[in-house]
N, C-alpha and C positions, 0 to 999 in steps of 0.2 A: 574480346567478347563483351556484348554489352550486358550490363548486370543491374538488374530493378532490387535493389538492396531495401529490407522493408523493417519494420521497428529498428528504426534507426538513431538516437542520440547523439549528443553531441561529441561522446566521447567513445561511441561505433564511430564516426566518419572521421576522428581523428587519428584514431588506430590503422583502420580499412585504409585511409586516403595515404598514409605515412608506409605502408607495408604493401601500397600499389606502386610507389612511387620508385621501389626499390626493384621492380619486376622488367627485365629487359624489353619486355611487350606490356606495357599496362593495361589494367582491361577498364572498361569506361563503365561504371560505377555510377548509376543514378538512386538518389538515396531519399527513401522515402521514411517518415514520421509514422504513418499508419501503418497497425496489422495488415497480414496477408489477411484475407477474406472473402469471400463470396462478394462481396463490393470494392474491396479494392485490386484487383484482380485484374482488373483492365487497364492498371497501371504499370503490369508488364508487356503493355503493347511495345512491340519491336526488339525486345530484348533477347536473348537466348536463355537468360538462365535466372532466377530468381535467388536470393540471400536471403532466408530464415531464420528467426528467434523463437525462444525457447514457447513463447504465446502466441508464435502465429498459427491460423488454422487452415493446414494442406490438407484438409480432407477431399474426398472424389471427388465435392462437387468444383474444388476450387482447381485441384489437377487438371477436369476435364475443360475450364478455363484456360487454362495455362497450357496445356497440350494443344487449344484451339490457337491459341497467340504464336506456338513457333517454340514456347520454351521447352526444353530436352532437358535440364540439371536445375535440381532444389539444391543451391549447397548450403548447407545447416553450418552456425558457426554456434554452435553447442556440440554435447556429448549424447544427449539424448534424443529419440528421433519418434516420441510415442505422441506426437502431433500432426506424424505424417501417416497419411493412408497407403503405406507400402505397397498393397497389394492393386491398388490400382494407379501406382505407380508404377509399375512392372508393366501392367495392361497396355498402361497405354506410350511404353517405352521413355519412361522420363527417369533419369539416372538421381538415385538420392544419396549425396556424399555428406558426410560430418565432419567436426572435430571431436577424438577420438580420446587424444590426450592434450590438452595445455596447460593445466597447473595443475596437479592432482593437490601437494601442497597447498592451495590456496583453498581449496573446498574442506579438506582436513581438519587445518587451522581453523577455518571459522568454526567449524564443528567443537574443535578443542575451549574456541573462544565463547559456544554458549553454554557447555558443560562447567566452566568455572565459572561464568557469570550464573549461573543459577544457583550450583553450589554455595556458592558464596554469596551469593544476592546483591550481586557488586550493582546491578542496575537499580536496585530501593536504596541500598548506603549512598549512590551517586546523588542523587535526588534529596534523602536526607541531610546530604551535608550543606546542599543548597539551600536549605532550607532553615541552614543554623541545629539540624537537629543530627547532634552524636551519638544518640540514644543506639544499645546493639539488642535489645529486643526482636526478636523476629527474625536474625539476622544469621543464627548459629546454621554451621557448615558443617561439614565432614569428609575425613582426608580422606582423598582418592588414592593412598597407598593400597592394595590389597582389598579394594573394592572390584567386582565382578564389571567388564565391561564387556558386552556384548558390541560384536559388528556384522551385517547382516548385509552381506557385500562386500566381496575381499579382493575386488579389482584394484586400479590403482591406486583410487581415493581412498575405498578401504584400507587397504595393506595399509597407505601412510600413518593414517586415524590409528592403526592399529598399534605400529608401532611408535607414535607419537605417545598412546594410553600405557604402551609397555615401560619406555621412558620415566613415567607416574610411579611407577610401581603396580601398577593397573593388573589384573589377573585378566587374560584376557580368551572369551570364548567366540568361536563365531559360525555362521552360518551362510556356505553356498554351494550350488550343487558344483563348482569347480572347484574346491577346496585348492588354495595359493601354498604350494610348497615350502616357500621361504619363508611364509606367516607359522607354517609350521613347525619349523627349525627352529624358530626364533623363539618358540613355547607357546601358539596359540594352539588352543584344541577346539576342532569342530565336531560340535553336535548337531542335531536333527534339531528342530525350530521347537517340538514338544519339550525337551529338554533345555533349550535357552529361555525361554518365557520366565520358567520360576527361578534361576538360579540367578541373572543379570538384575546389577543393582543401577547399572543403566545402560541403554541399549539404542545405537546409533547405528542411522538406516545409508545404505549407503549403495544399494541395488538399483536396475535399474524399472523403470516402470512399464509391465505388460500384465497379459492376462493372466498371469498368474501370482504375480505381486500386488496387486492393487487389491487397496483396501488390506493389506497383511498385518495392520496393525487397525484392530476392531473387536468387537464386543467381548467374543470369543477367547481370543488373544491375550487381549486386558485381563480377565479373569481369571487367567494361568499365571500374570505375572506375580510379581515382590510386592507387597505393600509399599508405595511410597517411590517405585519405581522413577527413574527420569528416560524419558528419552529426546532423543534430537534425533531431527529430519534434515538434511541436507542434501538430498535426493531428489525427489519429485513429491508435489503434494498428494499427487493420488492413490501413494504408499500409508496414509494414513484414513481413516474411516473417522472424519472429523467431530459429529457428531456422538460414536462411540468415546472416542478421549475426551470430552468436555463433559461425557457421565461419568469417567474415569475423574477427571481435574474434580466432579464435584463429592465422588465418594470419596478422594483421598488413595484410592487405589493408586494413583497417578499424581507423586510428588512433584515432579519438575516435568518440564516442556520446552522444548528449545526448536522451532521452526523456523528457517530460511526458506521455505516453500508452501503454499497452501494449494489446497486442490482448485480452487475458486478463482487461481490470485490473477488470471488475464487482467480480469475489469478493474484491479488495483494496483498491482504493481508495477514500477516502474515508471510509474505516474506520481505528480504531487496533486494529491485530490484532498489539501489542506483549508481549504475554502469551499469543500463540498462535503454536504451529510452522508457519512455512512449508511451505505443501503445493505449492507450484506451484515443481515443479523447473528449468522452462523459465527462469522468473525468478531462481530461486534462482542458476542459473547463470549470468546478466546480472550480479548482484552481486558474484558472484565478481572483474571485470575492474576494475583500478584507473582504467581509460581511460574508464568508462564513468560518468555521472553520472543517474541515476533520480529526478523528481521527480513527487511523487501528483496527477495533473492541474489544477494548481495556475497553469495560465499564466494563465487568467484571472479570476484572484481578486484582484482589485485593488478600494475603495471605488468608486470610477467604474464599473469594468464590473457590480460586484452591482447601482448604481443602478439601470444604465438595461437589466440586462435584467429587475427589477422592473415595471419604468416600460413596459417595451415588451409585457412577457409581458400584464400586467394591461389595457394599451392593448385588445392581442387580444382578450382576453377582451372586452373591453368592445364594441369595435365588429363582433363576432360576435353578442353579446346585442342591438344593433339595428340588425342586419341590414345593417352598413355591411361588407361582405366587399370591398369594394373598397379596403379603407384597411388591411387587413390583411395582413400576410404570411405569404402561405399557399403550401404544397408540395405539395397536392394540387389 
């Protein structure tokens, strides 16, 4: 099958190219640098099936492009699918598959890894040592034994995060309307989201993003929590009401901040835009806060997870080309 592969890097086309090459029928894989879009959209002429990122944008109008070219399958080489216009994807009979699980660990971890670098403000020591300066002003932490950790998302990545913070000593509470059995067993208790707000001394998002979570962390919300709260995003950015937490970061309501996702972050991430002026003031003002740690959605970039969501993406593809849609994971 031929496949218009689109935000693509160098280290997509060596994953994709390395996990085709292993396929008894390879599919032919044209691999494109630009988002999907309303403008590039005409660069799945001849193809069947188009390959999505986390920023491309499948909405109708670009569907109804892509239905006009012949394509039948979006297969997403992510977990999350709230880029795609589903419902007119259905319409107009285009099958949209994901990747479901490839490293839940590797989203986790990073999660883990901005809750101790805040805590500990290992990223201001990293810099002051550079800089000749040992001073530990500024600098004091607090043990995450028996600190309240909230998870709001107890699928796979949650569950891991969760029992990763149990590991800590972490007390650990959380929120989903599928409450995970085994998180239960293990000692986590779920509460109703009015009761985690004040009781979580930090609080990691790990759901996925629709109309009903977006924005769940805002004005509202903030104002229920802990003085001094931290939370981390590893999620989706439009699980956060970006504006309400940077009035949080400035009363102090909101101790720490740990983001691997911004609601904005299309026109930034995954790009080096180090030789261009920040235009996005919203952000620009996140940067400003020493409390706050920004990384370019990076949690799951580990060798493992590039593998298997090669391995999974191409799988789709493959068992879409003969007609096996039951072996697929599909969202429409």
């Amino acid at each position: 099958m031929k496949v218009a592969v689109f935000s693509t890097k160098p280290y997509d086309r060596e994953f994709l190219t390395q996990a085709n090459a292993l396929l008894a029928q390879p599919h032919e894989l044209v691999f494109h640098e630009t988002q999907l879009n309303t403008h590039s959209a005409l660069l799945a002429q001849g193809c069947q099936a188009v390959c999505c990122f986390v920023n491309d944008h499948v909405d109708a109008d670009v569907l109804q492009q892509l239905a006009a070219q012949g394509v039948t399958l979006v297969a997403l080489r992510c977990a999350g699918f709230n880029q795609v216009d589903l419902a007119a994807a259905k319409n107009l009979g285009i099958t949209v598959a994901r990747v479901a699980d490839y490293s839940p660990h590797a989203v986790a971890e990073h999660a883990l890894g901005l809750m101790l670098m805040l805590n500990r403000h290992l990223h201001r020591a990293y810099h002051r040592v550079r800089e000749n300066d040992y001073s530990l002003n500024g600098l004091l932490g607090f043990d995450m034994v028996n600190k309240v950790v909230a998870v709001i998302g107890t699928g796979k990545i949650g569950e891991v995060f969760a029992r990763i913070a149990l590991g800590l000593g972490c007390k650990l509470i959380a929120y989903d309307p599928q409450p995970n059995q085994a998180l239960v067993e293990a000692g986590v208790t779920y509460v109703p989201l009015e009761q985690l707000w004040p009781q979580a001394d930090v609080i990691s998002l790990h759901c996925p993003l629709n109309s009903s979570t977006h924005h769940l962390i805002n004005s509202e919300s903030i104002a229920r929590m802990k003085e001094g709260v931290m939370i981390i995003n590893t999620g989706r950015g439009g699980l956060i009401d970006t504006r309400a937490v940077i009035s949080g970061l400035k009363s102090k309501k909101i101790g720490h901040l740990g983001l691997d996702v911004y609601e904005e972050e299309g026109d930034l991430f995954f790009e080096d835009n180090s030789n261009q002026l920040l235009q996005d003031d919203v952000f620009a003002r996140l940067l400003t806060f020493p409390n706050v740690v920004v990384t370019g959605h990076q949690a799951f970039f580990t060798r493992e997870a590039l593998t298997a969501i090669a391995r999974v993406t191409l799988a789709n593809i493959t068992h879409f080309e003969h007609n096996e849609r039951d072996k697929m994971c599909t969202v429409n």
